[in-house]
C-alpha positions as semicolon CSV with decimal commas, in nm:
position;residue;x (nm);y (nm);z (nm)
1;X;16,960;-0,136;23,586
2;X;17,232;0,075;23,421
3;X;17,613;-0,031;23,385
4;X;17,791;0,283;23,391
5;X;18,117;0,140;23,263
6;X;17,962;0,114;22,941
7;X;17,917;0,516;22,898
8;X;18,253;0,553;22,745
9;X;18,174;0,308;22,468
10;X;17,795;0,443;22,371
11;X;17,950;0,561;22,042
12;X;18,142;0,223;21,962
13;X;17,819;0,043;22,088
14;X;17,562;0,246;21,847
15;X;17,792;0,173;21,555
16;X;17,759;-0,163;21,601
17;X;17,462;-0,205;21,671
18;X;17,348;0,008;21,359
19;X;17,614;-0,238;21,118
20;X;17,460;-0,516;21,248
21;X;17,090;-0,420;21,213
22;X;17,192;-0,320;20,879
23;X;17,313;-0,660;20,742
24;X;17,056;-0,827;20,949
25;X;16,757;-0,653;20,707
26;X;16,974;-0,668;20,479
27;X;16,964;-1,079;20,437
28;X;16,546;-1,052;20,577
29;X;16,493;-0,814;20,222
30;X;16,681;-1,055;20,014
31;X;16,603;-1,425;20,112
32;X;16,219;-1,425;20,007
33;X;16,379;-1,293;19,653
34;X;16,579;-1,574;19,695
35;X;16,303;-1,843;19,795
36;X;16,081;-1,730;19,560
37;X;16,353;-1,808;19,280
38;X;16,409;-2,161;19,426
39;X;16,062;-2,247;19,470
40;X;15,986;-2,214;19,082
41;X;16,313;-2,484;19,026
42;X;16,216;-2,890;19,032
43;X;16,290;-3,014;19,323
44;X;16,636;-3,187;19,395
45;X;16,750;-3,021;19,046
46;X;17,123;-2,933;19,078
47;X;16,993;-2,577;19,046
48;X;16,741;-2,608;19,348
49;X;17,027;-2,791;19,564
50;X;17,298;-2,492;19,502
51;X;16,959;-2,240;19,580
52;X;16,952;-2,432;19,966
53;X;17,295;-2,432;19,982
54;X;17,319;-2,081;19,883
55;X;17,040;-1,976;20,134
56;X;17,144;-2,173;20,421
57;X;17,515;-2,006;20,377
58;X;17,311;-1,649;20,409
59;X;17,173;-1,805;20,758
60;X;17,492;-1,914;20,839
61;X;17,692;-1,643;20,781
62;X;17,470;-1,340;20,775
63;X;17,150;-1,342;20,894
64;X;17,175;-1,516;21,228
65;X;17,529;-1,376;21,313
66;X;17,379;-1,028;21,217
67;X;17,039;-1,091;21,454
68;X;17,321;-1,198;21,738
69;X;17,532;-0,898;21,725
70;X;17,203;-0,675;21,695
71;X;17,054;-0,832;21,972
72;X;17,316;-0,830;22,224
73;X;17,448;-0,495;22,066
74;X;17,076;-0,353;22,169
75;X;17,066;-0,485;22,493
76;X;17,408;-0,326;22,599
77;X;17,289;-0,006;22,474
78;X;17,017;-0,053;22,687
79;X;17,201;-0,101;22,960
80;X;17,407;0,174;22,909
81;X;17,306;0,475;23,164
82;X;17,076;0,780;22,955
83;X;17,023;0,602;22,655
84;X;16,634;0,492;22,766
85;X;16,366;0,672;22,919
86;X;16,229;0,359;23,088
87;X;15,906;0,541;23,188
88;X;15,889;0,668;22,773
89;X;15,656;0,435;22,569
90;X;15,867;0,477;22,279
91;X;16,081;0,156;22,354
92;X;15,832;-0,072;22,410
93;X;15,682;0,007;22,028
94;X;16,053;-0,060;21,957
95;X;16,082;-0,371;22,177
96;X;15,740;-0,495;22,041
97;X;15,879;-0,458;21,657
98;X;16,205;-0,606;21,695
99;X;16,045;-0,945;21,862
100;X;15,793;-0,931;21,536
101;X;16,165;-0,890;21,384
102;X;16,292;-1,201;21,519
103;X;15,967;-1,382;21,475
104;X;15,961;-1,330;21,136
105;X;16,317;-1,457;21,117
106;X;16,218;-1,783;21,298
107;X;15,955;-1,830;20,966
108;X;16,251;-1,759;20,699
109;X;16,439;-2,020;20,863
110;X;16,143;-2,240;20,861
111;X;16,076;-2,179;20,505
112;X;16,435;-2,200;20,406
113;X;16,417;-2,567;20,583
114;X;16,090;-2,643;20,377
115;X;16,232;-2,540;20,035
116;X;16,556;-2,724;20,116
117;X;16,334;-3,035;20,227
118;X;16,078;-2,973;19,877
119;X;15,814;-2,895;20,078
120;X;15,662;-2,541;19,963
121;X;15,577;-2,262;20,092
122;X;15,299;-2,063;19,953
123;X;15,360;-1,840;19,654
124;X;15,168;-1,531;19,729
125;X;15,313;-1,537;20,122
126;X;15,669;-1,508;20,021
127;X;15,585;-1,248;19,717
128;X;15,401;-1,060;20,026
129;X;15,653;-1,118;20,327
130;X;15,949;-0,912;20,197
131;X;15,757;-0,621;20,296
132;X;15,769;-0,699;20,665
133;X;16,119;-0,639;20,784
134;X;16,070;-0,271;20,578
135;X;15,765;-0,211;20,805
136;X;15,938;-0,354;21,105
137;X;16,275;-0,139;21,025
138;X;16,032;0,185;20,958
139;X;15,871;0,189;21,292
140;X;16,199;0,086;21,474
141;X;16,414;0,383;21,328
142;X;16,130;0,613;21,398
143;X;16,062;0,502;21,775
144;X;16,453;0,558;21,832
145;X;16,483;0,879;21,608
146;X;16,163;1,068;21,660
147;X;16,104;0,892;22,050
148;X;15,693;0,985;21,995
């Protein structure tokens, strides 16, 4: 299903869509930086409550607005007519990579909730997990750019 009304705004759409993928992975790359900080504080020190208000403002009023916008800037590109070769496998490697995307959103919020609640995550997984959205973001940009 295609809306052709939406051709005339492809441009305005991509932009977008780009901005908001961009500050989207922008807040992924920085909040395990973040936790990582907070989990070496005591917990309930002034220092570790400012860290969980500090990360739950980046949820607030980055990261989840930015997954939005991406999300239902994507899916009216989609729907825009020519912009998908539905019977190309190139956009369901995208498709598959941006739900990992959103999954591993889902586990920053958890882990945001657990350091804000002084329960822990594991050291070595949030060293380790800042790498994901960069894998994530590599394979998306080359299933849209290269289309293999």
């Amino acid at each position: 299903m295609t809306v052709p009304a939406l051709l005339p705004f492809l441009r305005e759409l991509l932009a977008l869509h780009v901005i908001a993928v961009i500050l989207w992975m922008a807040g992924m790359i920085v909040l395990p930086m973040i936790y990582l900080r907070h989990h070496g504080l005591e917990p309930a020190s002034p220092a570790a409550m400012a860290f969980a208000a500090l990360e739950r403002q980046i949820f607030k009023r980055l990261v989840n607005p930015a997954m939005y916008a991406a999300w239902g800037f994507g899916i009216l590109l989609a729907l825009t007519p020519g912009t998908i070769s539905w019977s190309a496998p190139w956009w369901l490697v995208k498709l598959a990579a941006v739900l990992l995307l959103s999954w591993y959103h889902g586990i920053l919020s958890a882990w945001r909730r657990r350091l804000r609640d002084d329960a822990r995550p594991e050291v070595t997984i949030l060293r380790r997990s800042a790498v994901v959205p960069i894998v994530l973001m590599v394979v998306i940009v080359t299933m849209v750019l290269v289309r293999p």
